[in-house]
PQR file of N, CA, C, O and H, with PARSE charges and radii, in Angstrom:
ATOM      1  N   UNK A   1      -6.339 -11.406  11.686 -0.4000 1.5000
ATOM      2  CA  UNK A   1      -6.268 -10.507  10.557 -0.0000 2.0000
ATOM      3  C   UNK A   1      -7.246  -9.359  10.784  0.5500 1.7000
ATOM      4  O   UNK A   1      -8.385  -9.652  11.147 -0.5500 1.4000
ATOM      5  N   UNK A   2      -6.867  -7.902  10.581 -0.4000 1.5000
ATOM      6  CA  UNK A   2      -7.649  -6.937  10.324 -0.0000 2.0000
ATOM      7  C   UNK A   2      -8.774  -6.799   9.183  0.5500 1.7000
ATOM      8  O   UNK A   2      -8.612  -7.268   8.057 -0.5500 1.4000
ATOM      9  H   UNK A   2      -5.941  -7.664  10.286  0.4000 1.0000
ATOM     10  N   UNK A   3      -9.569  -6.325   9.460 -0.4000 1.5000
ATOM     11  CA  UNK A   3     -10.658  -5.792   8.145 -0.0000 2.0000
ATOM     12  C   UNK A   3      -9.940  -4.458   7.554  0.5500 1.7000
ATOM     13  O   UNK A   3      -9.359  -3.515   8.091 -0.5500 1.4000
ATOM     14  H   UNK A   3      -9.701  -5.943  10.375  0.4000 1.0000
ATOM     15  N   UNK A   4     -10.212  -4.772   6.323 -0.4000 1.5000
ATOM     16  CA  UNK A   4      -9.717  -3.655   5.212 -0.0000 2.0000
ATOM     17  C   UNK A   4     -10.543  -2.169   5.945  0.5500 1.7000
ATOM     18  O   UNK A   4     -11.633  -2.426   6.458 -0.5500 1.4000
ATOM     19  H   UNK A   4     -10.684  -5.538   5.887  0.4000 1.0000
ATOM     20  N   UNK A   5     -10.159  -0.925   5.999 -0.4000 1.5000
ATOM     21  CA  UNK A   5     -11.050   0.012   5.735 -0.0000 2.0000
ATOM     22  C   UNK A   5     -11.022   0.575   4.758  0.5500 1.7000
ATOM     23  O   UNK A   5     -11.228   1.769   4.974 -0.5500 1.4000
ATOM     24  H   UNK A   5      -9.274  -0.717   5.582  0.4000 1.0000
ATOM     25  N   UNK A   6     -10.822   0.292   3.398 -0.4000 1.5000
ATOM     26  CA  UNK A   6     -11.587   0.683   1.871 -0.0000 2.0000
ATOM     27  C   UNK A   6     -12.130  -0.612   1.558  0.5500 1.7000
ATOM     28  O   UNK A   6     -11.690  -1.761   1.523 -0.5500 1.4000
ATOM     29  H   UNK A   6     -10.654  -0.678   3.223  0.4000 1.0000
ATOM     30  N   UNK A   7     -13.349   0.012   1.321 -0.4000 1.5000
ATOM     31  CA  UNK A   7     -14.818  -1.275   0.758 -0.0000 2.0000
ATOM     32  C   UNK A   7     -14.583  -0.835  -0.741  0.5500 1.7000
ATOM     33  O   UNK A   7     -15.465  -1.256  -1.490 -0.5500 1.4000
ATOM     34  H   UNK A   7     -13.707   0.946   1.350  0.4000 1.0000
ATOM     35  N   UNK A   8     -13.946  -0.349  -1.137 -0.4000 1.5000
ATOM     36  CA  UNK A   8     -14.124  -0.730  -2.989 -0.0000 2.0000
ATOM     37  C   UNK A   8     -12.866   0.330  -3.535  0.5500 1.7000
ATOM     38  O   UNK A   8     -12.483   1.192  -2.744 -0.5500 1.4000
ATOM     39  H   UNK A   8     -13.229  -0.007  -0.530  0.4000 1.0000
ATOM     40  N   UNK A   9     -12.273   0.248  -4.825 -0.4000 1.5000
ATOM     41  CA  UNK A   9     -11.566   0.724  -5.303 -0.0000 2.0000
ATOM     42  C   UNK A   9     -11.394   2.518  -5.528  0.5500 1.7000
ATOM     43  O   UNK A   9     -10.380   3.191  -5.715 -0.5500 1.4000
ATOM     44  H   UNK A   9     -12.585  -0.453  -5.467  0.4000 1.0000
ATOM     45  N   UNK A  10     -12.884   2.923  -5.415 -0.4000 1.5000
ATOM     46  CA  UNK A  10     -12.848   4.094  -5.635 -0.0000 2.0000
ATOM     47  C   UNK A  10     -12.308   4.980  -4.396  0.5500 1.7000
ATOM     48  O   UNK A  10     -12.221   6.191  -4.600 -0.5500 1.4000
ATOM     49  H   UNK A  10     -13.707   2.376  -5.263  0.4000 1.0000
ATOM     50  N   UNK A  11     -11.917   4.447  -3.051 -0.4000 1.5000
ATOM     51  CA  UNK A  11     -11.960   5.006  -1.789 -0.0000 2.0000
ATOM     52  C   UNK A  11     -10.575   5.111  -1.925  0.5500 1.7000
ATOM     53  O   UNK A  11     -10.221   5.936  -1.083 -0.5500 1.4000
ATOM     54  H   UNK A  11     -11.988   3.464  -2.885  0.4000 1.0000
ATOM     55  N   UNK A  12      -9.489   4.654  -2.624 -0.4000 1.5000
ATOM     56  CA  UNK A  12      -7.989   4.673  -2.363 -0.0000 2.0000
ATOM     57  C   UNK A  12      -7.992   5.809  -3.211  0.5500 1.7000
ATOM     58  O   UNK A  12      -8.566   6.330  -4.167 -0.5500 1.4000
ATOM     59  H   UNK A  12      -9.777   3.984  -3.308  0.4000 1.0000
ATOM     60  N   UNK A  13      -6.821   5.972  -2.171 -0.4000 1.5000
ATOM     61  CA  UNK A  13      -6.108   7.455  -2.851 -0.0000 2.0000
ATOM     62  C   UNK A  13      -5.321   7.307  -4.144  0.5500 1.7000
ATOM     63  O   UNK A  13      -5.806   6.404  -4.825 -0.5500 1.4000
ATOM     64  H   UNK A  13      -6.354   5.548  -1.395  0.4000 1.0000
ATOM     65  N   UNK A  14      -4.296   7.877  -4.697 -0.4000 1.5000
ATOM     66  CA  UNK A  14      -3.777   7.992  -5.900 -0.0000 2.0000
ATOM     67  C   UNK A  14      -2.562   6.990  -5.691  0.5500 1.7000
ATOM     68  O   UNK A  14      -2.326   6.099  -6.508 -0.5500 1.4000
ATOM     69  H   UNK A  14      -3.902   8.611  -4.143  0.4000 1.0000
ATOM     70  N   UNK A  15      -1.915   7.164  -4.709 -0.4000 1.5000
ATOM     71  CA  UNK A  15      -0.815   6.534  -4.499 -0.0000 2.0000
ATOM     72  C   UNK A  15      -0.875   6.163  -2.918  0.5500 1.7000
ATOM     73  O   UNK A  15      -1.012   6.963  -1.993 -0.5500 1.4000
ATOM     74  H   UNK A  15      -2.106   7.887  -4.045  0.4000 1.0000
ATOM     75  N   UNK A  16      -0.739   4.761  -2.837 -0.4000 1.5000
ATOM     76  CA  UNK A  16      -0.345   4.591  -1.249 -0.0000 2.0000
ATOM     77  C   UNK A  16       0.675   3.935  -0.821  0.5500 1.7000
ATOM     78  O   UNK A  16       1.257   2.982  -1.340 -0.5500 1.4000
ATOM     79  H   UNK A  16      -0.627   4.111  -3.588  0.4000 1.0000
ATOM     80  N   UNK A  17       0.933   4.649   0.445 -0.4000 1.5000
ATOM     81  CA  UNK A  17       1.893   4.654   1.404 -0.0000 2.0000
ATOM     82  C   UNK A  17       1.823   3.166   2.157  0.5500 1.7000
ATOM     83  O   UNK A  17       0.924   2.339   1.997 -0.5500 1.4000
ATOM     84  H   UNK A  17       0.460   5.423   0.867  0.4000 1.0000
ATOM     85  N   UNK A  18       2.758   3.057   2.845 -0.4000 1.5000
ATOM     86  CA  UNK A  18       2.709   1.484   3.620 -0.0000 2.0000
ATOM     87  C   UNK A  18       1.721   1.433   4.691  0.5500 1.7000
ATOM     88  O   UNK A  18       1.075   0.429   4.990 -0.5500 1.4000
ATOM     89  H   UNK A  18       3.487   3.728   2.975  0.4000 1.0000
ATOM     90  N   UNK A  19       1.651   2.450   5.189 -0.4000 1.5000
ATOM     91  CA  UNK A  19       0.190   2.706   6.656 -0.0000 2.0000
ATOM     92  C   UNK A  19      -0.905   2.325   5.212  0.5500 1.7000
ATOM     93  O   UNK A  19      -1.496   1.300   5.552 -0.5500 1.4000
ATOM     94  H   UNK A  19       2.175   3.266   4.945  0.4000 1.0000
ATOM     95  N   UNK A  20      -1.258   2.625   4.169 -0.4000 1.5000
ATOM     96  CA  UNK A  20      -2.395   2.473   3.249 -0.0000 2.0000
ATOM     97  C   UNK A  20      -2.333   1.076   3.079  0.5500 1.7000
ATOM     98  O   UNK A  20      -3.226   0.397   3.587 -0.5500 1.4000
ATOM     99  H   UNK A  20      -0.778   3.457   3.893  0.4000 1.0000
ATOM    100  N   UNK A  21      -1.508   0.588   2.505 -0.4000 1.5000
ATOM    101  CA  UNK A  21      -1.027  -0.446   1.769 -0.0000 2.0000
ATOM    102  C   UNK A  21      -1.808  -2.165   2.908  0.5500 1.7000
ATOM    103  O   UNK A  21      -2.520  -3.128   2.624 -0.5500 1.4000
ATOM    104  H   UNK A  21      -0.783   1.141   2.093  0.4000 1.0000
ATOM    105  N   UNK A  22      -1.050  -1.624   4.265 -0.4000 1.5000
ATOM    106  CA  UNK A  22      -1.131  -2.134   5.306 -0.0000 2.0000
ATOM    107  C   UNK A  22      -3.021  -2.325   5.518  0.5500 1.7000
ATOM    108  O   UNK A  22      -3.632  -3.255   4.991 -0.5500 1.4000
ATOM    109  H   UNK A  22      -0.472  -0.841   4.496  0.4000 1.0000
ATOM    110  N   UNK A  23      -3.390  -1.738   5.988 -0.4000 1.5000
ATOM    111  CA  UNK A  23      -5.090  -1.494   6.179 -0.0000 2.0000
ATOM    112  C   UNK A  23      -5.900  -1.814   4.850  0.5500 1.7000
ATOM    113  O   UNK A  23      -6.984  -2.347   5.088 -0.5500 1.4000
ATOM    114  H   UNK A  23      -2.894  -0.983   6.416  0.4000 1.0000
ATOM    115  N   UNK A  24      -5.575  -1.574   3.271 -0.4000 1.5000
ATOM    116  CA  UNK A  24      -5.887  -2.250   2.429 -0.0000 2.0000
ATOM    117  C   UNK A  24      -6.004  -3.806   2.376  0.5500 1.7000
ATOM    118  O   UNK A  24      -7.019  -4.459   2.133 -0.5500 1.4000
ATOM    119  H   UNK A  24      -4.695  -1.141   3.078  0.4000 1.0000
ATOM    120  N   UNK A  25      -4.872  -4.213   2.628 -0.4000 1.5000
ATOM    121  CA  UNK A  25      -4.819  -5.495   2.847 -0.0000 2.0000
ATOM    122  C   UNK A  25      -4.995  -6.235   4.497  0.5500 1.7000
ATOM    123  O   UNK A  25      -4.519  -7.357   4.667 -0.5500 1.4000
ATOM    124  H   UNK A  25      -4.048  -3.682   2.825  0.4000 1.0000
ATOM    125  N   UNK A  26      -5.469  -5.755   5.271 -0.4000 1.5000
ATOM    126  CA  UNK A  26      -5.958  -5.901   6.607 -0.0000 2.0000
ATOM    127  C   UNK A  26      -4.513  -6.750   7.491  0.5500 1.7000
ATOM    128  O   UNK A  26      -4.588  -7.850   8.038 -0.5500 1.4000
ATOM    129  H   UNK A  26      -5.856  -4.843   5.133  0.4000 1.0000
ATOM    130  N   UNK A  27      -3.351  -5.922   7.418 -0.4000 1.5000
ATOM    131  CA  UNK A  27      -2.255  -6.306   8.230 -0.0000 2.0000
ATOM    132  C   UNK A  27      -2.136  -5.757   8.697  0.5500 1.7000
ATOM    133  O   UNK A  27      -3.008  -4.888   8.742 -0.5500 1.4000
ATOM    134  H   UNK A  27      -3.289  -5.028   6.974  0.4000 1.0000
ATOM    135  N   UNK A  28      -0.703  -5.595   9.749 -0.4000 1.5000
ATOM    136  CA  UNK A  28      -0.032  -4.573  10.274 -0.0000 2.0000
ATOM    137  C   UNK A  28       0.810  -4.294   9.445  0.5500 1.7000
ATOM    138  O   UNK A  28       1.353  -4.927   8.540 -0.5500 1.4000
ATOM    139  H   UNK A  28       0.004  -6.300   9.712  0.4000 1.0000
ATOM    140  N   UNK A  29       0.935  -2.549  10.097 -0.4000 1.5000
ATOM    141  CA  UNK A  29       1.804  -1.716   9.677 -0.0000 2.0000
ATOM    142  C   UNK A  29       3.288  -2.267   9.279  0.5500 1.7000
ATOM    143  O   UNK A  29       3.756  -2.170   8.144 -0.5500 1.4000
ATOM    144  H   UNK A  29       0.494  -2.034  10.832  0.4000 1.0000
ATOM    145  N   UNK A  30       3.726  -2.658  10.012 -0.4000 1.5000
ATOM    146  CA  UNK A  30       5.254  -3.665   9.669 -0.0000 2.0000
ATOM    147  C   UNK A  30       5.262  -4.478   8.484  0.5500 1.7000
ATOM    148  O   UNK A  30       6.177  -4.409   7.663 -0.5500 1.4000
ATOM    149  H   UNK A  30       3.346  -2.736  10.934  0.4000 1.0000
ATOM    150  N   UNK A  31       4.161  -5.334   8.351 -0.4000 1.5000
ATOM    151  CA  UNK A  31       3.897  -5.931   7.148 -0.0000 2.0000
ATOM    152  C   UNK A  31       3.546  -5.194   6.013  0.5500 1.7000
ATOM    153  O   UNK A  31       3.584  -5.740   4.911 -0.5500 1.4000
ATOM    154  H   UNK A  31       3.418  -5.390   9.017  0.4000 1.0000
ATOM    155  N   UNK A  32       3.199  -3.993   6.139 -0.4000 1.5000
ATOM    156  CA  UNK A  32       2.908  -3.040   4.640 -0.0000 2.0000
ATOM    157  C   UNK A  32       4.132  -2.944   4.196  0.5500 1.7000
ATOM    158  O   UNK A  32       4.488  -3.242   3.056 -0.5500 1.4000
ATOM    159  H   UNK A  32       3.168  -3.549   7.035  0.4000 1.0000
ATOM    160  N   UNK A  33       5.027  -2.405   5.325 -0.4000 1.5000
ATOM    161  CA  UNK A  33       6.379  -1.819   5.007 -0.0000 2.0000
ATOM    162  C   UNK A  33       7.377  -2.706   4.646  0.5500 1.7000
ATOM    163  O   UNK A  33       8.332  -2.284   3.993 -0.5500 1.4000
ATOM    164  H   UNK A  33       4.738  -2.163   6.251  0.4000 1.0000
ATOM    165  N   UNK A  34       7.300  -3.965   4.994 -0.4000 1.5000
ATOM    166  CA  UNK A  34       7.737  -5.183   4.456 -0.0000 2.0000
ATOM    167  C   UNK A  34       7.995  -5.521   3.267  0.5500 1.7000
ATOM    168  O   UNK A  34       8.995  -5.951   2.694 -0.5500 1.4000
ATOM    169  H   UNK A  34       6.525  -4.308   5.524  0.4000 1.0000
ATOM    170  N   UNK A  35       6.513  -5.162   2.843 -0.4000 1.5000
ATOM    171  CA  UNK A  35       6.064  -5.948   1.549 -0.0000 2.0000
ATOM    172  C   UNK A  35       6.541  -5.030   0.843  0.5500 1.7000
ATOM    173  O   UNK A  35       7.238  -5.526  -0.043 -0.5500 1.4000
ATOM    174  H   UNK A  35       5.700  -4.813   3.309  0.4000 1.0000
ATOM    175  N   UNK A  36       6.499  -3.513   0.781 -0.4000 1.5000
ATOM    176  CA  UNK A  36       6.796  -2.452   0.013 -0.0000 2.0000
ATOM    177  C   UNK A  36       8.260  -2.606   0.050  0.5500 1.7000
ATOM    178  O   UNK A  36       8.696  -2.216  -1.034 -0.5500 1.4000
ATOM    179  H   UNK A  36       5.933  -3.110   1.500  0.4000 1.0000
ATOM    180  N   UNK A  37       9.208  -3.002   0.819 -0.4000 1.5000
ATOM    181  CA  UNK A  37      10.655  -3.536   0.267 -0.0000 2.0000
ATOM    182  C   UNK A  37      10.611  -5.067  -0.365  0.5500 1.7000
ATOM    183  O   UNK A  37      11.463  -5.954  -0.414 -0.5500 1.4000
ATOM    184  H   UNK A  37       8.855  -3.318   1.699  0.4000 1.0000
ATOM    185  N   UNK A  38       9.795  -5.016  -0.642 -0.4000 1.5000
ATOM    186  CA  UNK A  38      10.265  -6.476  -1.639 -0.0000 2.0000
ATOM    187  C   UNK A  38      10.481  -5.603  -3.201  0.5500 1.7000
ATOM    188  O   UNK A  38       9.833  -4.654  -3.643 -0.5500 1.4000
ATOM    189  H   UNK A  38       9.104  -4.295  -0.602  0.4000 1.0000
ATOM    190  N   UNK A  39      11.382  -6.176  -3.660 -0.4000 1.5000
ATOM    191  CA  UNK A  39      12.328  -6.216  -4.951 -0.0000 2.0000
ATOM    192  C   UNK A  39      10.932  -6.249  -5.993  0.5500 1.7000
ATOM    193  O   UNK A  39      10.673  -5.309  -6.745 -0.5500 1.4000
ATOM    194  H   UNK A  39      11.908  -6.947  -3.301  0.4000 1.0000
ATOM    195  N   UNK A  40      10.151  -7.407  -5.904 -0.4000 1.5000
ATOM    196  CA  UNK A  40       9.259  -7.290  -7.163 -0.0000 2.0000
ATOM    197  C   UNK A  40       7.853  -6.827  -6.847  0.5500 1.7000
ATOM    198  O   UNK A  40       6.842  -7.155  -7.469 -0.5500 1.4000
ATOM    199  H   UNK A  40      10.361  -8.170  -5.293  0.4000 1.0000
ATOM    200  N   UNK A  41       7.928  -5.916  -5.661 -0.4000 1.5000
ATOM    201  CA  UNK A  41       6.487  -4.795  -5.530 -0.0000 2.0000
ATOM    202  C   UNK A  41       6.085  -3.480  -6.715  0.5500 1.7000
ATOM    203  O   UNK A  41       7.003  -2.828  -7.211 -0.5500 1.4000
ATOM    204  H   UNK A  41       8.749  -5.650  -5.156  0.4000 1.0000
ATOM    205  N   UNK A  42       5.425  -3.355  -6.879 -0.4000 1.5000
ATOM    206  CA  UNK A  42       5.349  -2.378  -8.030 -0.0000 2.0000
ATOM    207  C   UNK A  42       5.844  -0.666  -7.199  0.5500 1.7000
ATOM    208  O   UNK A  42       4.892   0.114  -7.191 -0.5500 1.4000
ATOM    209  H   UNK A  42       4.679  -3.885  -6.476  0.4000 1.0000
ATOM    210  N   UNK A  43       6.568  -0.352  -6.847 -0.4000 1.5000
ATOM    211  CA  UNK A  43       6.981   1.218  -5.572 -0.0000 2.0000
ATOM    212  C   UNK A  43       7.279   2.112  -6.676  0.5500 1.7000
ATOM    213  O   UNK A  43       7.487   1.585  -7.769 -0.5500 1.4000
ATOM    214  H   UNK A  43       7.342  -0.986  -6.854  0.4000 1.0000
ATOM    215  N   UNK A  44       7.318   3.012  -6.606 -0.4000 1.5000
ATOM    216  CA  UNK A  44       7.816   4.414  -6.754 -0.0000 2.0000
ATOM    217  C   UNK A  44       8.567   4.694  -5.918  0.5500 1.7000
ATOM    218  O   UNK A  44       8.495   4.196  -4.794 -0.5500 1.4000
ATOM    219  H   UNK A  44       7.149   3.440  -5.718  0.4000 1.0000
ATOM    220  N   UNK A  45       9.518   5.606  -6.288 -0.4000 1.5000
ATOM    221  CA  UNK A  45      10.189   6.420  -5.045 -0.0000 2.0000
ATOM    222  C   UNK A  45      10.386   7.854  -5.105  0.5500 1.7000
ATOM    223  O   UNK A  45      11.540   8.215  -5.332 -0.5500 1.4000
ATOM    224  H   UNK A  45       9.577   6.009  -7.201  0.4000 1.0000
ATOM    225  N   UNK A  46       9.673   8.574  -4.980 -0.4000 1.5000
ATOM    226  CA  UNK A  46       9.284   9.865  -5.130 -0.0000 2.0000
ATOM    227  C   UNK A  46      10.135  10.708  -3.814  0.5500 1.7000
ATOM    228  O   UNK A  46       9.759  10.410  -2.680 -0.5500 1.4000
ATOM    229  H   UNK A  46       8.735   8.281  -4.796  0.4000 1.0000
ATOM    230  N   UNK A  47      11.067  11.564  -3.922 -0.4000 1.5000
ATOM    231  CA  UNK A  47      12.183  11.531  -2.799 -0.0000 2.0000
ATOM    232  C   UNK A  47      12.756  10.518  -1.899  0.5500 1.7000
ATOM    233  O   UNK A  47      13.504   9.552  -2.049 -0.5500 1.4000
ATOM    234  H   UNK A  47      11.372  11.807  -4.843  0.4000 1.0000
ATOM    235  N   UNK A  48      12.270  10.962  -1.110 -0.4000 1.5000
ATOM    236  CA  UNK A  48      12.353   9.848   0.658 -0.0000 2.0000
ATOM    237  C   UNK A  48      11.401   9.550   0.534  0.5500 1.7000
ATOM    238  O   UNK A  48      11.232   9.799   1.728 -0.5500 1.4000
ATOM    239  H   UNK A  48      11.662  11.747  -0.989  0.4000 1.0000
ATOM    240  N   UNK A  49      10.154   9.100   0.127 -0.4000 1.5000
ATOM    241  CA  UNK A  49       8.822   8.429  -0.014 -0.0000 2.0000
ATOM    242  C   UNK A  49       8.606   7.003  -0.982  0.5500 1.7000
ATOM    243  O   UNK A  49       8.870   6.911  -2.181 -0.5500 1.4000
ATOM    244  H   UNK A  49      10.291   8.899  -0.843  0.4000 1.0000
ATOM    245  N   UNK A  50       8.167   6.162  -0.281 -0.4000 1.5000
ATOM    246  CA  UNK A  50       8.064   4.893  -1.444 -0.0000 2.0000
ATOM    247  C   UNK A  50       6.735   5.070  -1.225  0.5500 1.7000
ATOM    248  O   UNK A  50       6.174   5.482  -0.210 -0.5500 1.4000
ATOM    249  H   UNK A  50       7.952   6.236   0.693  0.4000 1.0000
ATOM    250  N   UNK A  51       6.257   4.704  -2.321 -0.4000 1.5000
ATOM    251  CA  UNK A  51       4.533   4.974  -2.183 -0.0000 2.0000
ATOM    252  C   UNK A  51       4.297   3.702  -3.866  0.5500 1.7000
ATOM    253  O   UNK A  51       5.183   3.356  -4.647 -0.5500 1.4000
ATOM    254  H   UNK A  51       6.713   4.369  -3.146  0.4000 1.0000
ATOM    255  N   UNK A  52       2.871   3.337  -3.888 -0.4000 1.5000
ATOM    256  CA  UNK A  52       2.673   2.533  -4.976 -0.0000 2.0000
ATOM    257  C   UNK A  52       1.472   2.896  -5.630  0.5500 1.7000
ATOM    258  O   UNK A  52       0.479   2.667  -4.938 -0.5500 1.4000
ATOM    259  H   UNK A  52       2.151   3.618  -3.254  0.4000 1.0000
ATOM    260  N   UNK A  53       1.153   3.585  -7.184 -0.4000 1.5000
ATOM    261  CA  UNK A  53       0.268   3.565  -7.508 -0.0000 2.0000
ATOM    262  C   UNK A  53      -1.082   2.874  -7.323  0.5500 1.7000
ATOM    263  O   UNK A  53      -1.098   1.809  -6.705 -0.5500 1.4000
ATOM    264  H   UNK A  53       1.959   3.771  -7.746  0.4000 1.0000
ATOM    265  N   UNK A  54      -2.132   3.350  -7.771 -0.4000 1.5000
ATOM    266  CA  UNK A  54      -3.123   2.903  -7.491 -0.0000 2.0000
ATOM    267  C   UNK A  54      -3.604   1.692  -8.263  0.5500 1.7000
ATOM    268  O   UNK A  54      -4.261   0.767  -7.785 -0.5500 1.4000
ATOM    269  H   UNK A  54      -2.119   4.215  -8.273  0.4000 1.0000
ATOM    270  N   UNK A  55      -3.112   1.838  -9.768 -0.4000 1.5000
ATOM    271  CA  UNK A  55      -3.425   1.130 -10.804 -0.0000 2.0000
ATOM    272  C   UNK A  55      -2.659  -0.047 -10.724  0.5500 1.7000
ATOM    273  O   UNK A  55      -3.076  -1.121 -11.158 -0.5500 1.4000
ATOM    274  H   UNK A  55      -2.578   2.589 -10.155  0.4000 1.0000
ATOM    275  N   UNK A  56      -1.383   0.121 -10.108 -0.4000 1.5000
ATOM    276  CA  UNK A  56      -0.370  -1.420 -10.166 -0.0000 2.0000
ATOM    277  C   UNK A  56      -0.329  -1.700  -8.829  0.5500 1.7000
ATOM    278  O   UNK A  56       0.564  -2.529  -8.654 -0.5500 1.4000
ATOM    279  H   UNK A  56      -1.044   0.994  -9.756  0.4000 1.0000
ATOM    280  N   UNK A  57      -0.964  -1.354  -7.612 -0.4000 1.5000
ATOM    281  CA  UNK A  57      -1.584  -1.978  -6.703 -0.0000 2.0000
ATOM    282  C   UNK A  57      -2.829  -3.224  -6.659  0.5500 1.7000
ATOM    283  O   UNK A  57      -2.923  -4.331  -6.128 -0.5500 1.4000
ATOM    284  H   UNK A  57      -1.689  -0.681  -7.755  0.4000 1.0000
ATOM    285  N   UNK A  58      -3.508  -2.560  -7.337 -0.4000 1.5000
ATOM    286  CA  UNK A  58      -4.763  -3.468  -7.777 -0.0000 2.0000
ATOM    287  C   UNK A  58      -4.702  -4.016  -8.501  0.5500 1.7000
ATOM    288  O   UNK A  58      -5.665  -4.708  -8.833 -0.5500 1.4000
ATOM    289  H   UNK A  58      -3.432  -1.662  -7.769  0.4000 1.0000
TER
END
């Protein structure tokens, strides 16, 4: 398993992407993007972009 590189809540951005999502939770990239197609993830879909708030991430 990877180490996270955000040490606390204030370091994430507004909305993250699966490369974010991924390194938040100390996986690989494949596994962010994974998880962000699961049916009961909290996503947005803002055009061609799935991205997940910050607030229903955490």
């Amino acid at each position: 398993m990877k180490d996270s590189v955000y040490k606390s809540y204030d370091e994430l951005p507004l909305f993250l992407n699966a490369k974010t999502v991924a390194r938040v939770l100390g996986i690989s990239p494949s596994g962010g993007y994974e998880l962000m197609h699961q049916q009961d993830f909290p996503t947005l879909k803002i055009g061609n972009r799935i991205v997940v708030p910050k607030e229903r991430f955490v």
